[in-house]
C-alpha positions in Angstrom: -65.1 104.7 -55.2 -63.4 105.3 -58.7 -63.2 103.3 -61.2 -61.5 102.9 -64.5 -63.1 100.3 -67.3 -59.9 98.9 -68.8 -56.5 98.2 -67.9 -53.8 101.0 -67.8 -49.9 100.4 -68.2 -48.3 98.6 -71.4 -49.8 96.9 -73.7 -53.2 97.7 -72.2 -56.1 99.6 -74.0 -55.5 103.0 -72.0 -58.5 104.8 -72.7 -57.8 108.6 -71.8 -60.8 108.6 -69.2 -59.0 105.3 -67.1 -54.9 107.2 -67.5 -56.7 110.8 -66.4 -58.2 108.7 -63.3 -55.1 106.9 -62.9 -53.0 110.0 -63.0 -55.3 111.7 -60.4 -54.8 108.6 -58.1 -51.2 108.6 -58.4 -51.5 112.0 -57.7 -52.8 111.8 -54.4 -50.3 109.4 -53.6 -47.2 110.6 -54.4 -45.3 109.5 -51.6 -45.3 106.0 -53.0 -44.1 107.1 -56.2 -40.8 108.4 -54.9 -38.2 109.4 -55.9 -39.9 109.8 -58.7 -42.3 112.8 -59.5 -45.9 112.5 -59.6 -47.4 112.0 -63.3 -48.5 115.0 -64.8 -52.0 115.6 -64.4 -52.7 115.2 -68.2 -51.6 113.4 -71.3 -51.8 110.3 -72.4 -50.1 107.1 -71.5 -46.5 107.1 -71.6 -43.1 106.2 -70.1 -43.1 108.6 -67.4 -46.3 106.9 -66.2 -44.9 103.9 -66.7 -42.5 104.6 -64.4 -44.7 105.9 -62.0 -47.0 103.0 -61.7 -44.5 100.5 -61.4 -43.3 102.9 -58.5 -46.5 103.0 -56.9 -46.5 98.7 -57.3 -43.6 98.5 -55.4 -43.7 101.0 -52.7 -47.4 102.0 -52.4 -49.0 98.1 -53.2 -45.7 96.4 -52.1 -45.4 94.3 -55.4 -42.6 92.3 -55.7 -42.8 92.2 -59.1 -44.4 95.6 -60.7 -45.7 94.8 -63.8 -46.6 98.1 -65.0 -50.4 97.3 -65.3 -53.4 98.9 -63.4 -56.4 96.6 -64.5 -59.6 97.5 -63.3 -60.1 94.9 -60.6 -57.0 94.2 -59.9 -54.4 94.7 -56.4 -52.9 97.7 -57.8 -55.9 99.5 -58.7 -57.8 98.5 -55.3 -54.5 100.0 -53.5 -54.7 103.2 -55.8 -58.0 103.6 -55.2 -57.3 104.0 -51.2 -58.0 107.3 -49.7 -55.0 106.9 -47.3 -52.3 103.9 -47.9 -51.1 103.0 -44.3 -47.4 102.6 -44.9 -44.8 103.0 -44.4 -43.8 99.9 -46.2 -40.4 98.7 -45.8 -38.0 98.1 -48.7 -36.2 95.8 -47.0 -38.9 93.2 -47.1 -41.1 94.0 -50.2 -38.8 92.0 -52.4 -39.3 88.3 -49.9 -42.7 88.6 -49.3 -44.7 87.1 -52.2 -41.6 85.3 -53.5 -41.6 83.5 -50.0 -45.2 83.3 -48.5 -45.3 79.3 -48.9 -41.7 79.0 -47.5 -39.4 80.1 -45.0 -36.4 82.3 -45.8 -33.0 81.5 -46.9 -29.7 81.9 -46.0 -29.4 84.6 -48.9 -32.9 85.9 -47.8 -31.0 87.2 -44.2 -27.3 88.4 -46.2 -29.3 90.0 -48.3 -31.8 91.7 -45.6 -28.2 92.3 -43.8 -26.6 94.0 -46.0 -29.8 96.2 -46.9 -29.8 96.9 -43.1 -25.8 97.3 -42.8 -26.3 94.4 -39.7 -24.9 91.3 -39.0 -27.2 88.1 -41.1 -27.4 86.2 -37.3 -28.9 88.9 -36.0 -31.5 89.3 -38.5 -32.5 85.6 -38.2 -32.5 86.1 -34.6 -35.3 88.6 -34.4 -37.1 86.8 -37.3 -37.1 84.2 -35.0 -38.1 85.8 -32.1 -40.4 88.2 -33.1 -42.7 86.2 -35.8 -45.1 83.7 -35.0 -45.4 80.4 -36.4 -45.0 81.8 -39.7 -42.8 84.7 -41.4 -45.9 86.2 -43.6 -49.2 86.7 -43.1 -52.1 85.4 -45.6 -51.2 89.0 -48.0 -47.5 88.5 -48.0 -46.8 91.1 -45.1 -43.7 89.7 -42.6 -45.7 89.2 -39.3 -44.0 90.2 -36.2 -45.4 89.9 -32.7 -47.7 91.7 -30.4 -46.4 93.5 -27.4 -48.9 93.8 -25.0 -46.9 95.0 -22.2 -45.1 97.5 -24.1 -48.6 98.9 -25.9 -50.3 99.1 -22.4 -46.9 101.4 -21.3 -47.4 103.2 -24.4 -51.1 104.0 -23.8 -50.6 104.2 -20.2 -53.5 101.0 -19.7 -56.2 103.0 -21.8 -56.7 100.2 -23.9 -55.5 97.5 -21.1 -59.1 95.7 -21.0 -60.3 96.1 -24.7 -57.0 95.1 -26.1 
């Protein structure tokens, strides 16, 4: 497990050990910094790897708001500090989850979701509503959506029928 022992990003102390570390993460994630290049693997903190965190916070750590800032305990950093991010996480829904994890959605949440989607806002509410439980996030801001057992058991043709 890495480490870095002060915060990265603006206005933070970027000492060159914690931006080299944080440039080898991002790195090795640079899928979740798209479009955007990876950093370069040296140098010191700048706009380019400005950019690239607050990349990484919204597509890689699903941040609704990036902030720029990697501190040393923090989501981001945790998330960074993944060998593999399971992903992919959808653009459609970063933007609702944290704003909306004590409430339900609004009518702008599904034109807005809808016009992301190029699909009809009634049709979006109606698979919220049918495929979410009691609530439309889970406990880490993630939009929950339904188990298919019958449809997994097909897919795995029963291996995982009694364990699952």
């Amino acid at each position: 497990m890495d480490r870095i022992t002060a915060s990265v990003g603006t206005g933070s102390a970027n000492l060159a050990d914690d931006v080299a570390l944080v440039r080898r993460l991002l790195r090795r994630h640079a899928r979740w910094v798209q479009p955007l290049s990876p950093p370069p693997e040296q140098g010191p903190f700048d706009a380019e790897l400005d950019r690239a965190i607050r990349a990484f916070q919204a597509n890689g750590a699903a941040l609704a708001k990036p902030d720029g800032v990697i501190s040393p305990s923090g989501y981001t950093f945790k998330a960074l500090d993944k060998a593999v991010i399971a992903g992919p996480r959808h653009r459609v829904f970063t933007p609702f989850c944290w704003a909306h994890i004590d409430d339900g959605l609004t009518a702008q949440d599904y034109e807005a979701a809808a016009k992301t989607l190029g699909a009809d806002a009634a049709a979006i509410r109606a698979v919220a509503d049918t495929e979410t439980k009691s609530s439309s996030w889970d406990n880490v801001g993630r939009p929950t959506i339904l188990f298919e057992r019958h449809y997994f058991s097909r897919l795995t043709q029963g291996a995982f029928d009694r364990s699952h």
